[in-house]
ZANUVEX-165781 format. One record per residue: x, z, y of N, C-alpha, C in turn. Coordinates in steps of 0.02 Angstrom, whole numbers, padded with zeros to 5 digits, always signed. Layout:
// residues N
XZYXZYXZY;...
This chain:
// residues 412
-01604-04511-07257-01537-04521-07287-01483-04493-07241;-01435-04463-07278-01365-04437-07216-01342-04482-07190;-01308-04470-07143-01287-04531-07095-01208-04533-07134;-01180-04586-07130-01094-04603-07146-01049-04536-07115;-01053-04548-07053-01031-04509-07000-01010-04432-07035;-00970-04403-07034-00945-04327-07051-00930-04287-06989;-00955-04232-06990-00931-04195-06918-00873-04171-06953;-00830-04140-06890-00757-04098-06926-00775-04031-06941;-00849-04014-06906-00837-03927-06933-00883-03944-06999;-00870-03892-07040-00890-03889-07095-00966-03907-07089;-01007-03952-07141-01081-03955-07130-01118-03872-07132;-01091-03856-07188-01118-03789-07217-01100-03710-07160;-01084-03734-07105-01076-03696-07073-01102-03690-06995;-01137-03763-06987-01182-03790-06921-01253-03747-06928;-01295-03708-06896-01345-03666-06899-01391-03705-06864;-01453-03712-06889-01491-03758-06866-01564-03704-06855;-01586-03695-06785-01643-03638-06789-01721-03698-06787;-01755-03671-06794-01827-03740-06785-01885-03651-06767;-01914-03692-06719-01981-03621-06719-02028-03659-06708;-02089-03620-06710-02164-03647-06693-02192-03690-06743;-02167-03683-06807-02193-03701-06867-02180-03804-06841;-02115-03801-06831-02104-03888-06835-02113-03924-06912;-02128-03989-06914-02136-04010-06958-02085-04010-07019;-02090-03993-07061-02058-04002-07128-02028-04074-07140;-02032-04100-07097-02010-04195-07083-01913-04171-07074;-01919-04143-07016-01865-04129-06998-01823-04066-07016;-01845-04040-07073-01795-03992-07126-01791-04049-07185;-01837-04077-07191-01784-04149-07244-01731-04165-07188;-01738-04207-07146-01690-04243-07116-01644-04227-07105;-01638-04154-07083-01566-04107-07095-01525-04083-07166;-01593-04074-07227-01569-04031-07267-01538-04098-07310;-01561-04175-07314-01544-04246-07342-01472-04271-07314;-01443-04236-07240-01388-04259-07211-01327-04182-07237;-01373-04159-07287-01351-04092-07323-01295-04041-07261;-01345-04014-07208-01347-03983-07189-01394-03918-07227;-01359-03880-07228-01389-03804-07288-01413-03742-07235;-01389-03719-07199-01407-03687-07140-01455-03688-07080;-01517-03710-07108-01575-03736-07075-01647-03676-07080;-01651-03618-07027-01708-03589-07023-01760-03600-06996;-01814-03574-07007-01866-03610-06991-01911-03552-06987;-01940-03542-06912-01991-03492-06908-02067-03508-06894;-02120-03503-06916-02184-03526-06884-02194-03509-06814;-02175-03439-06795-02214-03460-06724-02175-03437-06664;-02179-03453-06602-02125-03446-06539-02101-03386-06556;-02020-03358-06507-01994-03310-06476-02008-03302-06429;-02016-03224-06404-02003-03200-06320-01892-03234-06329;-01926-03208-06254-01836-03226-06240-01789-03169-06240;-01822-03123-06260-01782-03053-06289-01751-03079-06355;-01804-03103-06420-01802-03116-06481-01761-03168-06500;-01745-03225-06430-01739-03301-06446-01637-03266-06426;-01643-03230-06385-01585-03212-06358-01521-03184-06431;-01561-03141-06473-01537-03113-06535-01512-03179-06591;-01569-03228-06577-01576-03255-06632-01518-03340-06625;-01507-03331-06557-01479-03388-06544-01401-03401-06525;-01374-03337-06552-01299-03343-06535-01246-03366-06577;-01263-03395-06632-01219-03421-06663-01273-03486-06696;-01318-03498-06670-01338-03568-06670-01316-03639-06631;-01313-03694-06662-01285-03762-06667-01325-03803-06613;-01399-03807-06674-01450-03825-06630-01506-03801-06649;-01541-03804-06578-01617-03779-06567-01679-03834-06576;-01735-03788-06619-01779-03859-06607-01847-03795-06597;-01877-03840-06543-01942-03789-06530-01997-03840-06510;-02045-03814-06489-02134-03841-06466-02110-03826-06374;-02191-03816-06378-02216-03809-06298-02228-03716-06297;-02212-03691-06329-02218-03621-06306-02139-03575-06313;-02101-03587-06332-02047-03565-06344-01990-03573-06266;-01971-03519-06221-01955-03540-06153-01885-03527-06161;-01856-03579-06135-01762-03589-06163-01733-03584-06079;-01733-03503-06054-01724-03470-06005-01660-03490-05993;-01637-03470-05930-01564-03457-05915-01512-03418-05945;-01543-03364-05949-01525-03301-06000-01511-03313-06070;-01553-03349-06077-01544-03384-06141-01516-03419-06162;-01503-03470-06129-01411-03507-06136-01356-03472-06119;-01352-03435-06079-01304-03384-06081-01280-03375-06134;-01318-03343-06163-01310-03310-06258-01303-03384-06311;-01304-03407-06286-01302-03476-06334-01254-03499-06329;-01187-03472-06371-01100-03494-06344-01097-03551-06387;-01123-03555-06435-01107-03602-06475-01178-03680-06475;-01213-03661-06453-01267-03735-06442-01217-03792-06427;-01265-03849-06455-01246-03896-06430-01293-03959-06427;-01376-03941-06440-01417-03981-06412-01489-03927-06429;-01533-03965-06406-01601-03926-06410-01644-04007-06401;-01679-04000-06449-01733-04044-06477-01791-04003-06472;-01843-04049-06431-01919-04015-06403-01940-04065-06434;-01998-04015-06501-02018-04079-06548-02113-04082-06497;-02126-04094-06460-02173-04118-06422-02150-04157-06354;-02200-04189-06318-02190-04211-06266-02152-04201-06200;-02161-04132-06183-02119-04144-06110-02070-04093-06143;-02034-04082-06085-01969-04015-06102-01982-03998-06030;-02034-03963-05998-02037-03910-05943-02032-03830-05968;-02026-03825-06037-02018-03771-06073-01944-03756-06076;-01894-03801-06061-01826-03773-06026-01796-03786-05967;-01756-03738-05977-01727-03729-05895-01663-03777-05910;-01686-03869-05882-01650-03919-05898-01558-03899-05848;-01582-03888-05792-01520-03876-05746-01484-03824-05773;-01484-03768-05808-01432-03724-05863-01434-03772-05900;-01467-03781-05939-01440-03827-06011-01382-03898-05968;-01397-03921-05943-01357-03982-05899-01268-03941-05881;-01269-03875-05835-01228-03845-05824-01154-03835-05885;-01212-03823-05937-01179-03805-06001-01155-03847-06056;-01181-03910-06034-01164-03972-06057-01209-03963-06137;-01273-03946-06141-01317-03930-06193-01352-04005-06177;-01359-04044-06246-01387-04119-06245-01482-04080-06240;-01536-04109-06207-01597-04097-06252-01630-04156-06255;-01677-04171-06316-01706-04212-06326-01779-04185-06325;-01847-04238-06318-01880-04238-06342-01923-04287-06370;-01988-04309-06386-02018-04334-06412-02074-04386-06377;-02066-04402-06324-02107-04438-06282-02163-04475-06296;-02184-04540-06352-02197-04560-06369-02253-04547-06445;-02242-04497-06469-02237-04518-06543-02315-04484-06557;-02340-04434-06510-02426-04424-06516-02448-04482-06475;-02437-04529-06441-02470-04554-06396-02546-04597-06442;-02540-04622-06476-02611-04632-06514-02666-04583-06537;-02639-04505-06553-02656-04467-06562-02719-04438-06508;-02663-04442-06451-02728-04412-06390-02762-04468-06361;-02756-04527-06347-02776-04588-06350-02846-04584-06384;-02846-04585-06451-02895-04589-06498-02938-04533-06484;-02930-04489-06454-02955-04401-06424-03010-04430-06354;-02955-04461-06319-03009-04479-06252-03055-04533-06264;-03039-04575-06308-03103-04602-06313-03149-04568-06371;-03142-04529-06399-03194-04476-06438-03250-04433-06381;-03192-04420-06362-03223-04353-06306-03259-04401-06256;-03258-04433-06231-03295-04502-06196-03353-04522-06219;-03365-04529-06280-03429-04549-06317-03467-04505-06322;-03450-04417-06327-03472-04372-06352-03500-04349-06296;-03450-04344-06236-03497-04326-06167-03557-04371-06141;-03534-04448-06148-03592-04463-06115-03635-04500-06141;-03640-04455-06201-03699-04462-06239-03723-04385-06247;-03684-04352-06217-03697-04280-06196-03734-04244-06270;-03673-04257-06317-03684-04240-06390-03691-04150-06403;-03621-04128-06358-03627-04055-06350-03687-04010-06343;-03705-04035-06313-03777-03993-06298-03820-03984-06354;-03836-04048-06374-03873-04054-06421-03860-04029-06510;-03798-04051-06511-03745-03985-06548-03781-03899-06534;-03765-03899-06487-03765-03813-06481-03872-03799-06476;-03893-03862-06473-03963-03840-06474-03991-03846-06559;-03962-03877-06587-03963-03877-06630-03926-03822-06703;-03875-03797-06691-03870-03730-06693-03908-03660-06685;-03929-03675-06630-03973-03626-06620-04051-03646-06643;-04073-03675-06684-04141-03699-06702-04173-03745-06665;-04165-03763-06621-04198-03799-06568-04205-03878-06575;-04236-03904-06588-04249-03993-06609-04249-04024-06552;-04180-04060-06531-04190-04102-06465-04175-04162-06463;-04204-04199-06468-04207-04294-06481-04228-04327-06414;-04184-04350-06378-04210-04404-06324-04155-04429-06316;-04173-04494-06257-04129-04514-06249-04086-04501-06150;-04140-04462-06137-04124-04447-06048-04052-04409-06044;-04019-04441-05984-03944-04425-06000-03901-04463-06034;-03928-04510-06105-03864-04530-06135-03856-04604-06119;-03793-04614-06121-03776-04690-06124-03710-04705-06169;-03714-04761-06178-03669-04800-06211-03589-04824-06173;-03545-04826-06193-03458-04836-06150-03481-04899-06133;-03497-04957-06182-03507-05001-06139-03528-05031-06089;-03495-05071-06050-03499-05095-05987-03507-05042-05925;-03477-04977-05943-03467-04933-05913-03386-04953-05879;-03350-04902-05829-03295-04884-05825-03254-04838-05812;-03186-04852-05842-03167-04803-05875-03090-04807-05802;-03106-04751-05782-03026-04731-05725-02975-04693-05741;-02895-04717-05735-02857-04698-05796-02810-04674-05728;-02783-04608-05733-02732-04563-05664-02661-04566-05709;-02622-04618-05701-02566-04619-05729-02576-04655-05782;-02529-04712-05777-02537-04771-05828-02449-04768-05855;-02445-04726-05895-02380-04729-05932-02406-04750-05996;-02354-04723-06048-02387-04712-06119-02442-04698-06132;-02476-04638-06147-02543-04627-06158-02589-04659-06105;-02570-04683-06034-02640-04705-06020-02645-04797-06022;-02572-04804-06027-02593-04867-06061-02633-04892-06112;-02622-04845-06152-02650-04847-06236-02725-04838-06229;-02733-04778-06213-02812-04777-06194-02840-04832-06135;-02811-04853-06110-02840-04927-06090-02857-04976-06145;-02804-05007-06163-02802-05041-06240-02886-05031-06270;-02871-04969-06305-02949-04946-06345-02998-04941-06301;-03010-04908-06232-03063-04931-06184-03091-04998-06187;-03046-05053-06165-03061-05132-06168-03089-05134-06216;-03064-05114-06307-03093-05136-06373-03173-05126-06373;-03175-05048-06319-03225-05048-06321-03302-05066-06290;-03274-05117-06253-03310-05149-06200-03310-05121-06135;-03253-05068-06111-03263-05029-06043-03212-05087-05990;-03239-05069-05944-03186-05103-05882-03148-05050-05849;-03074-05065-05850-03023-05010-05832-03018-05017-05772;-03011-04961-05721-02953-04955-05661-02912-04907-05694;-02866-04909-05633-02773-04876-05638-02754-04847-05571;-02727-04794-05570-02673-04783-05517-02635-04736-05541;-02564-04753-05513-02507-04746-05547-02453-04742-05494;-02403-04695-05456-02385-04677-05413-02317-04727-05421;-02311-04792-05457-02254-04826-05503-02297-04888-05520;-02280-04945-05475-02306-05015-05502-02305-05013-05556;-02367-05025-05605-02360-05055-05675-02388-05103-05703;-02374-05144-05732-02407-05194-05751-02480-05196-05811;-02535-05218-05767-02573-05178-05800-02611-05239-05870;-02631-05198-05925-02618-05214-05982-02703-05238-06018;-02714-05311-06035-02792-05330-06056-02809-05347-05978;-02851-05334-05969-02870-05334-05911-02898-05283-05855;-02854-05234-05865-02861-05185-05827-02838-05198-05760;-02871-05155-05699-02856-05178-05644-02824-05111-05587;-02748-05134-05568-02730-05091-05534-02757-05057-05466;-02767-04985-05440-02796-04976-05385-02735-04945-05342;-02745-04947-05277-02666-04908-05247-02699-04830-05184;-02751-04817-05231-02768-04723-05209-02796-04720-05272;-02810-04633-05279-02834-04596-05344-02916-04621-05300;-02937-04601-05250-03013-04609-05225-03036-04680-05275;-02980-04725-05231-03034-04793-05251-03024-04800-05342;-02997-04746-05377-03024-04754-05455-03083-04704-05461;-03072-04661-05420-03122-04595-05458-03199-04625-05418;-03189-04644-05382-03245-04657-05339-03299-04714-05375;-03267-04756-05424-03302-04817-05448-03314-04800-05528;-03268-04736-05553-03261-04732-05627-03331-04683-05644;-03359-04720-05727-03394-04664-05753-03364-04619-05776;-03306-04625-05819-03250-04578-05867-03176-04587-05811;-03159-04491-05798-03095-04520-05764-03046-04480-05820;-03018-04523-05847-02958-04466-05885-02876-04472-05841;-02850-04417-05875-02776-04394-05826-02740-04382-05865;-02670-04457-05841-02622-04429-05904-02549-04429-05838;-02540-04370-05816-02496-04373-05761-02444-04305-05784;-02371-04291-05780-02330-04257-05785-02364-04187-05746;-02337-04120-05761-02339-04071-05718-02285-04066-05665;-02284-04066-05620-02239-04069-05559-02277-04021-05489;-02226-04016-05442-02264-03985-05384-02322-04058-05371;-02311-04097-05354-02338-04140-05328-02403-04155-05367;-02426-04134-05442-02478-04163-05481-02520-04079-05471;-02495-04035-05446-02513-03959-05458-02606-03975-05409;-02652-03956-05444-02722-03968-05417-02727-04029-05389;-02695-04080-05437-02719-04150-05399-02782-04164-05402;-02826-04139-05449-02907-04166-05460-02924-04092-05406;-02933-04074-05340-02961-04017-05329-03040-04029-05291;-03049-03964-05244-03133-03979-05235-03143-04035-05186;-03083-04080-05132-03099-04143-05108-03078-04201-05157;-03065-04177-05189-03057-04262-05233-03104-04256-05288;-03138-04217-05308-03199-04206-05361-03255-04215-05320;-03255-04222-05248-03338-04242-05185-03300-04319-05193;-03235-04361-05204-03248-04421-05210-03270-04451-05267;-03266-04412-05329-03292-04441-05369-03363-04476-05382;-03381-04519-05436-03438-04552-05428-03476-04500-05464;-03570-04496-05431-03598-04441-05440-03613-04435-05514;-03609-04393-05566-03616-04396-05638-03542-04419-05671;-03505-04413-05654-03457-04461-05687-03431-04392-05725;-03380-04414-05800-03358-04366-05816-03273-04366-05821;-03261-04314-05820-03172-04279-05812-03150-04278-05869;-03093-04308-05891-03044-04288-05945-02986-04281-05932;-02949-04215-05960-02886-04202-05958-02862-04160-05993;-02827-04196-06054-02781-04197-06092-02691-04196-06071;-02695-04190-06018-02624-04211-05984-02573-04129-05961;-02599-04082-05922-02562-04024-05901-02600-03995-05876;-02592-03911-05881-02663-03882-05844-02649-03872-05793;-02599-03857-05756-02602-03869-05693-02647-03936-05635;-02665-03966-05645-02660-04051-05665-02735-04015-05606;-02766-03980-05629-02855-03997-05622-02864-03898-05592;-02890-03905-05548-02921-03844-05496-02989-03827-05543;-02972-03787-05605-03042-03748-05614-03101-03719-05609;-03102-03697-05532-03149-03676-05519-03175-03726-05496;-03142-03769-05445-03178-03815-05406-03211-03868-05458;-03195-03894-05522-03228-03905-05566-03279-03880-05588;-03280-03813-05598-03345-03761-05631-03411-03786-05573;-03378-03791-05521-03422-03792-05440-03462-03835-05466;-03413-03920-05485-03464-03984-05482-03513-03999-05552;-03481-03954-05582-03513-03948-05672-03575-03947-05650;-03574-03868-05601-03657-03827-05608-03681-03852-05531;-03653-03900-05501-03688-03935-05458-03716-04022-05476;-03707-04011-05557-03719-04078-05574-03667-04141-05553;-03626-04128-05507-03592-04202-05469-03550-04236-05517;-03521-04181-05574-03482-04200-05622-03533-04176-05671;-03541-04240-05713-03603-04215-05776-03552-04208-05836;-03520-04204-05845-03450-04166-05895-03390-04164-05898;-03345-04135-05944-03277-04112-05932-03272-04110-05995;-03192-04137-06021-03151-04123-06099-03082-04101-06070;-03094-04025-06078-03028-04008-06061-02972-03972-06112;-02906-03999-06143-02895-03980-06180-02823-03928-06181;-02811-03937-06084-02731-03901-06062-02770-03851-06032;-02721-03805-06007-02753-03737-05947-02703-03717-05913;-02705-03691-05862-02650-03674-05832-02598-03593-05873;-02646-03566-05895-02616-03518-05952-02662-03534-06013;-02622-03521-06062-02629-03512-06125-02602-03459-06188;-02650-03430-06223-02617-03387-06262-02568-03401-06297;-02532-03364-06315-02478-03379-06356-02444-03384-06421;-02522-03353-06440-02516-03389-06516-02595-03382-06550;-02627-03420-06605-02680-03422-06621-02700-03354-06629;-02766-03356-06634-02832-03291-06634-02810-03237-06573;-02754-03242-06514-02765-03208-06447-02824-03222-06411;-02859-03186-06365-02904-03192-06330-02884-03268-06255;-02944-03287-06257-02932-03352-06215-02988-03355-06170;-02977-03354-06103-03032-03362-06039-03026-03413-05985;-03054-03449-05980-03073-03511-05929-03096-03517-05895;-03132-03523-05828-03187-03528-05789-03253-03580-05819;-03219-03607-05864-03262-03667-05892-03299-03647-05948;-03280-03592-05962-03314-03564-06024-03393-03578-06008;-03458-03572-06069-03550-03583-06064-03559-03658-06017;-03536-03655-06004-03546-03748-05957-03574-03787-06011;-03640-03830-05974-03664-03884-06024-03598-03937-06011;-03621-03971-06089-03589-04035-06069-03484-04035-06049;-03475-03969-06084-03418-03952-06062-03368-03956-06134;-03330-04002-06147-03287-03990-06207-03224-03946-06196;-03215-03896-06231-03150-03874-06227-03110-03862-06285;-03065-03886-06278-03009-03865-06359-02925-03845-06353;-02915-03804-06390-02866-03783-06383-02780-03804-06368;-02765-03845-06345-02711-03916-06322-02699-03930-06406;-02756-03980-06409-02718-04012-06485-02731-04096-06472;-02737-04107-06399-02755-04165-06375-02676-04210-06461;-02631-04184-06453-02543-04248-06515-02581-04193-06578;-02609-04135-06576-02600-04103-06648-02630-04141-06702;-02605-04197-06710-02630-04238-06779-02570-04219-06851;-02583-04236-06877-02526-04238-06947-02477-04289-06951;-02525-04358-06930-02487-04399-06918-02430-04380-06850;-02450-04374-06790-02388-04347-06740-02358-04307-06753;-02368-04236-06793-02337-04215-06799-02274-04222-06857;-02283-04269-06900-02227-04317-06938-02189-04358-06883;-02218-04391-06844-02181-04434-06796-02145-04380-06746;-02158-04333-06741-02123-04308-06681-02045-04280-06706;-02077-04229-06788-02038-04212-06820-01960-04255-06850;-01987-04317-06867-01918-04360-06870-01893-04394-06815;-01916-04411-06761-01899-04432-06716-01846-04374-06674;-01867-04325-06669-01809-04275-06617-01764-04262-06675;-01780-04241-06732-01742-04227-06793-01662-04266-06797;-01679-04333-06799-01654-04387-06797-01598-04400-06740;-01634-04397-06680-01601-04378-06632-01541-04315-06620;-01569-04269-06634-01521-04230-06640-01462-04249-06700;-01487-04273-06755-01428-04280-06800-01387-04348-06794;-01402-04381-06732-01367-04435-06721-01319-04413-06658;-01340-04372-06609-01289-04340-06583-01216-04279-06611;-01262-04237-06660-01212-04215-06703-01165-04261-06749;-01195-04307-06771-01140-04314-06807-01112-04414-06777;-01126-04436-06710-01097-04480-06697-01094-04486-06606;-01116-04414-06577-01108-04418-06505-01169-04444-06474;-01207-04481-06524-01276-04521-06489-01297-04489-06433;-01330-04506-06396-01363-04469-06325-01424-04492-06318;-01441-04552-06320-01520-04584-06321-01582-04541-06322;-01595-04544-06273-01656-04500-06253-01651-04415-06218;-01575-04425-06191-01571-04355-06161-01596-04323-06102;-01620-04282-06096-01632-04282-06022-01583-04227-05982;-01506-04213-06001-01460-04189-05956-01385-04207-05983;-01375-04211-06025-01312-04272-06034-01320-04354-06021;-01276-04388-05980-01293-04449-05998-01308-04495-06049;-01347-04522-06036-01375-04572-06111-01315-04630-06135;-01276-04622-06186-01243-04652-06231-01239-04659-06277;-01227-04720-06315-01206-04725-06382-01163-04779-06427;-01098-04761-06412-01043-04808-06427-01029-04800-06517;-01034-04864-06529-01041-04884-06612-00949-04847-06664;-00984-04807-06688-00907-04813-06737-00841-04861-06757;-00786-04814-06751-00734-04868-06758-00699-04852-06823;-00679-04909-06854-00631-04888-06923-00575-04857-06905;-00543-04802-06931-00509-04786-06917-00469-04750-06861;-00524-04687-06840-00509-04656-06794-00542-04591-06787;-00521-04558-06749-00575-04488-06740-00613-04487-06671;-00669-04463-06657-00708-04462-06605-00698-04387-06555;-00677-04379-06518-00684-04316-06467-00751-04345-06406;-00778-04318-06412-00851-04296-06371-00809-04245-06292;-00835-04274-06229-00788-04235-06178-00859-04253-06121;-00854-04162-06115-00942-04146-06050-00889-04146-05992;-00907-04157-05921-00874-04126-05875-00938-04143-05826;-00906-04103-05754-00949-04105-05705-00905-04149-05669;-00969-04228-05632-00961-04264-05621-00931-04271-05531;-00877-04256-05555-00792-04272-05495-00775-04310-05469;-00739-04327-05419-00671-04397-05444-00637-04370-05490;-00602-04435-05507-00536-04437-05554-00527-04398-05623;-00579-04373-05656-00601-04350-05716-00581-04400-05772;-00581-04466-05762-00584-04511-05811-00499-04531-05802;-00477-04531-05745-00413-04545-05723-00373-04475-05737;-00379-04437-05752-00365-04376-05794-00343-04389-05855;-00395-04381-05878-00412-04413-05973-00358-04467-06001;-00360-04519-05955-00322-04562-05976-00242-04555-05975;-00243-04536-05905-00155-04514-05890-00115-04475-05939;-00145-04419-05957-00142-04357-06000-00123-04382-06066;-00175-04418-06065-00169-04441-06154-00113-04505-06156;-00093-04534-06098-00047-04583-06114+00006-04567-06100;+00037-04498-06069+00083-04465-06074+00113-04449-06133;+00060-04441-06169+00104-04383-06239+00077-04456-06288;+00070-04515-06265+00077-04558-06310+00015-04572-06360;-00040-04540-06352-00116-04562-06370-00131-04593-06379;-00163-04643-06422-00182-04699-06415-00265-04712-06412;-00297-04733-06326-00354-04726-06347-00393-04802-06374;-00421-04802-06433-00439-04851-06469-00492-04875-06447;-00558-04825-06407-00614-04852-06402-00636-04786-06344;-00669-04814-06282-00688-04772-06265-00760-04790-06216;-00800-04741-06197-00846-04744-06179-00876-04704-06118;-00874-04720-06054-00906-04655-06010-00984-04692-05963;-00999-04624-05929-01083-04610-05899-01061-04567-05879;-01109-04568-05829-01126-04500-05777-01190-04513-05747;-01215-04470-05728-01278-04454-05702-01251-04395-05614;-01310-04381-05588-01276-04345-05514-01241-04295-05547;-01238-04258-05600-01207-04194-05601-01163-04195-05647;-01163-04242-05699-01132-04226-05771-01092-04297-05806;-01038-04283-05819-01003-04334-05833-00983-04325-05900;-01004-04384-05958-01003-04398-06026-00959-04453-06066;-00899-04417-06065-00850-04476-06116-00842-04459-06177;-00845-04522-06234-00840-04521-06264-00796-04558-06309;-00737-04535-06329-00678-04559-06353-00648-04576-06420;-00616-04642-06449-00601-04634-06488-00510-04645-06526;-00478-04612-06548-00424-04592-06540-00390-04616-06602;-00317-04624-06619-00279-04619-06661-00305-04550-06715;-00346-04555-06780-00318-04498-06818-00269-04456-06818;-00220-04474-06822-00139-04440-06831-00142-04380-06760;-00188-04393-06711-00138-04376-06655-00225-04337-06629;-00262-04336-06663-00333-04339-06644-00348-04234-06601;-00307-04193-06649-00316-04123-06630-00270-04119-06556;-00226-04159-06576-00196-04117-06506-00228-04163-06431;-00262-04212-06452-00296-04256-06400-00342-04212-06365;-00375-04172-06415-00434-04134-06425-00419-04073-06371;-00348-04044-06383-00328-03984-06338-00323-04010-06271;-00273-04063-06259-00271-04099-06192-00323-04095-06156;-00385-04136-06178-00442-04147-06127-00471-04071-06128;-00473-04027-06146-00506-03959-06137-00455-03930-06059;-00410-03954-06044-00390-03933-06002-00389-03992-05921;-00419-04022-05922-00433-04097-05885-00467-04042-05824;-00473-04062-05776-00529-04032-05739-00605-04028-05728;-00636-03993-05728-00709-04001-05712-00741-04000-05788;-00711-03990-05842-00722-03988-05922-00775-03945-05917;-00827-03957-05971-00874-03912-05988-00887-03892-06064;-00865-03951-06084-00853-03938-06147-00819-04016-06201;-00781-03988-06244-00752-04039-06306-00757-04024-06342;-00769-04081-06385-00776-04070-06474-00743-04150-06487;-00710-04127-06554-00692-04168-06611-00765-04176-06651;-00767-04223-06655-00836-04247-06708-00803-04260-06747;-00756-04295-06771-00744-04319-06854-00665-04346-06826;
């Protein structure tokens, strides 16, 4: 449904780009708040293409392959948020977008059952070491025993980062009779009866299944490498669904075909092609006992509806009421509508006396501010104002000239 809320620039004239074939969730949600100017491409830009295509766009909505360069905000005079309809946003360059006072959102949450329900699949399938028998069976070969397989239960299951997804896959572990460890670089409270550990050794060292649900960062870059795969317990198997950086390939391939690790579900890489039917190479490629799939750890239908209205949403609650909730370079705000007034939206870089600006200015020429709202974060300072109608445009010119401004808008 459209929101109440009216922006002042014309609806029919806000350009809304979407790539990487986003869900059709979120061209309702725009085209229902009758926004008409909504394209939609199936699959990424280079940043040559994204550069052409993005200069008189509003807002951006992209995946995990689409890279929202420096260069690329440059050319983007008119943005004013970018919605990453998947999980992280390391696919932009957050410190330009922050500079430029560009809101981005993404989707944190909304596959987390998705890949959840993945690691404990891929869990059953390895160590019952189904693959093999799959591919022997393919090839004609009749292989029935039971040497090698076992059952999750009363097994355990070691979880590298207990946020969202590895909470969850705890949850369904327990259902399934496994006993959890945890380590988590962030006290967390751990969930059923899972039990916190305070090193990655003392989980990998005791776990049959270790899965990894940890951010890409310098600090996570070959965290599983060839000394922390000699602590693991002998046979145990690797999952990671989380970032390909995350896991040292080769030194994996090492313990595959040295037996120490009796399998792997790997579904990130440190490169990836860039769009379906390109050629794709791994070190992990012919490995028994080795799952690999193409990162579709969230690609469900269901997430991809949830992801689709959720950033969707987001973005159209910042357009058309300032919302901020869930940003990761404007401060997070969201001050409730007032009867009878107009809203100016005001970015600046976070100063002294920016707010003591604002106010002086506007109570000079007799302003009246009705409702107002500020945040800041280390770099970026976010007010949000609400004003006399009557007097609302020229309020609008004032603060564009405040110091440290990055950008103003009249919303309604």
């Amino acid at each position: 449904m459209a929101l109440e809320s009216k922006t002042s620039y014309p609806k029919n004239k806000i350009k809304i780009l979407l790539l990487e074939n986003i869900s059709d969730i979120a061209v309702a949600v725009f085209k229902d708040a009758e926004y008409t100017e909504v394209k939609k491409i199936s699959g990424a830009l280079s940043e040559k293409q994204l550069i052409e295509e993005i200069k008189d766009v509003h807002l951006l909505g992209i995946r995990s392959k689409t890279l929202v360069t420096e260069d690329v905000l440059k050319h983007a005079l008119k943005l004013q948020a970018i919605g990453c309809f998947c999980i992280g946003t390391n696919q932009v360059n957050l410190q330009a977008a922050r500079k430029r006072g560009v809101v981005v959102f993404n989707a944190p949450y909304s596959n987390t059952r998705s890949v959840a329900e993945l690691v404990i699949g891929a869990s059953i399938l390895l160590i019952r070491r189904i693959l093999d028998k799959n591919t022997a069976a393919h090839n004609g070969i009749w292989q029935k025993e039971a040497k090698g397989s076992y059952e999750l239960r009363g097994k355990t299951l070691g979880i590298i980062g207990y946020g969202n997804i590895g909470s969850q896959v705890s949850i369904l572990a327990e259902a399934m009779g496994m006993k959890v460890l945890f380590y988590d670089v962030l006290k967390k409270l751990p969930l059923g009866n899972a039990s916190a550990k305070s090193s990655i050794k003392e989980v990998v060292s005791k776990s049959d299944v270790v899965t990894l649900h940890v951010p890409e960062t310098s600090q996570t870059k070959n965290l599983i490498n060839k000394a922390v795969l000699k602590q693991f317990k002998k046979g145990a198997i690797l999952i990671n669904y989380a970032r390909g950086e995350v896991v040292d390939l080769d030194a994996l391939r090492d313990a595959v075909l040295k037996c120490h690790v009796s399998g792997a579900a790997i579904d990130v890489y440190p490169w990836e092609p860039e769009k379906n039917g390109d050629r794709f190479a791994t070190p992990l490629q012919q490995l028994p006992n080795v799952l690999l799939t193409p990162h579709v750890g969230g690609s469900t239908e269901e997430a991809q509806q949830n992801i689709g209205e959720d950033v969707s949403v987001k973005l159209l609650h910042f357009l058309e009421m300032g919302a901020t909730n869930g940003s990761h370079t404007v401060p997070e705000l969201n001050l409730p509508p007032q009867e009878g007034t107009h809203r100016i939206l005001h970015i600046h870089n976070n100063v002294p006396g920016v707010l003591s600006e604002i106010n002086s200015s506007l109570s000079e020429h007799k302003i009246n501010i009705l409702g107002q709202y500020l945040k800041t974060n280390d770099q970026i300072g976010y007010v949000v104002l609400d004003v006399d109608k009557k007097l609302s445009k020229n309020a609008a010119e004032l603060l564009r000239s405040v110091k440290g401004t990055i950008k103003v808008r009249l919303l309604y």
